[in-house]
N, C-alpha and C positions, 0 to 999 in steps of 0.2 A: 279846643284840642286839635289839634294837627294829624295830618296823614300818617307819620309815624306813630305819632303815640297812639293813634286807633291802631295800627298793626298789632306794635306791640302789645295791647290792651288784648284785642281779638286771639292775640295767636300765631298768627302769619311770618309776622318777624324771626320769634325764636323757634319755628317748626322748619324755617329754614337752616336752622343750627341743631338740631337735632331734640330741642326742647319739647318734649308733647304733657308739660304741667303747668301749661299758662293760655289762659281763654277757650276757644271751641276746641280746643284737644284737652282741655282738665274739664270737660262736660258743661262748658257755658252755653246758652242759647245762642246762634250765630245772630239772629237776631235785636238783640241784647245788644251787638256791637254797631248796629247801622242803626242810626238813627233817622228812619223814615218820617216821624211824626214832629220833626223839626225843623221849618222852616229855615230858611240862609241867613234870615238877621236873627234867631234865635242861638245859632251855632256859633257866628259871626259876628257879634255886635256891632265892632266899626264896620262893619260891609252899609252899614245901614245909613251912618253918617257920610261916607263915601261916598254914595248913591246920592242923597239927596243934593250935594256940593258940585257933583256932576252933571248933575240933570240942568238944560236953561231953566232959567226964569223962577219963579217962587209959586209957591201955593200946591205943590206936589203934596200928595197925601197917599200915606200906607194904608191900606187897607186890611185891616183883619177878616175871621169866616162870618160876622155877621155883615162887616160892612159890602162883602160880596152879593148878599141879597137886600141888602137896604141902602145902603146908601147912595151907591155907584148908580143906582137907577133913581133918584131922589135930587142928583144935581148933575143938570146939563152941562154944567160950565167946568166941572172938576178936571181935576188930572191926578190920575191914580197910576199906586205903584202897588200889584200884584206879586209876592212874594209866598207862597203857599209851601206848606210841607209837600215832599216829593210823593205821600201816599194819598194827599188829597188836589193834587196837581191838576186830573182833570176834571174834577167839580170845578175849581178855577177859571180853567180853560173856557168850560163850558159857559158859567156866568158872564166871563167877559166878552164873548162874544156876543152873549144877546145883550147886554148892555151897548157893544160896539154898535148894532140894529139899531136898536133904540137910538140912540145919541150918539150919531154916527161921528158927530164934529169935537169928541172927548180926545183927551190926550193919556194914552193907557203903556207903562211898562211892565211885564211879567219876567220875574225874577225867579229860575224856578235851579237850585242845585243839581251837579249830577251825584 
C-alpha cells in the first residue's frame, strides 16, 4: 500500500476536503493505520529483492527476531541484513551491536523504515 492510500485509508486525505466519515474521524484506532509491527520487507516485498541485488558479493542473509539472538552470534564469517519492525528497532539495534563486539570482522546492514 502506498503513502496515499494509507491517507486515505486513515482519514487525512478526505478530512482535508471536509470528510470526517472515513478512518480516525468515523472512530478507527489511529493506530490501526500505522503499521509499527511491520518490518520494510514485510510492507515492501520487492524492497527485499532490491536489497539483496544491491548489496556486493553473495551470501548476504536476512535475519529474522530469532536469528538476532542465535544466529548472528553462531557465525563469524556471515553478513547480515537487519530489517526489524520500527516498534522493535532497538532490540535490533541493540543485538547488533553486541554481535558487532563479538565478531568485530562481520559484514552488517540495518534496514529500519521511517
Amino acid at each position: 500500500m502506498d503513502c496515499w492510500e494509507q491517507m486515505k485509508n486513515q482519514g487525512t486525505d478526505g478530512l482535508s476536503r471536509g470528510d470526517k466519515t472515513t478512518g480516525v474521524m468515523a472512530g478507527d484506532d489511529f493506530l490501526s493505520h500505522v503499521p509499527l509491527n511491520k518490518g520494510a520487507f514485510a510492507r515492501h516485498e520487492p524492497l527485499k529483492k532490491w536489497l539483496m541485488e544491491a548489496l556486493p558479493g553473495k551470501g548476504w542473509e536476512v535475519l529474522d527476531e530469532d536469528g538476532w539472538f542465535q544466529k548472528a552470534y553462531k557465525n563469524p564469517g556471515g553478513k547480515f541484513i537487519w530489517a526489524p519492525a520500527p516498534c522493535v528497532a532497538h532490540i535490533c539495534m541493540e543485538q547488533m551491536c553486541e554481535v558487532r563486539y563479538i565478531h568485530p570482522d562481520l559484514s552488517h546492514v540495518l534496514y529500519v523504515q521511517r
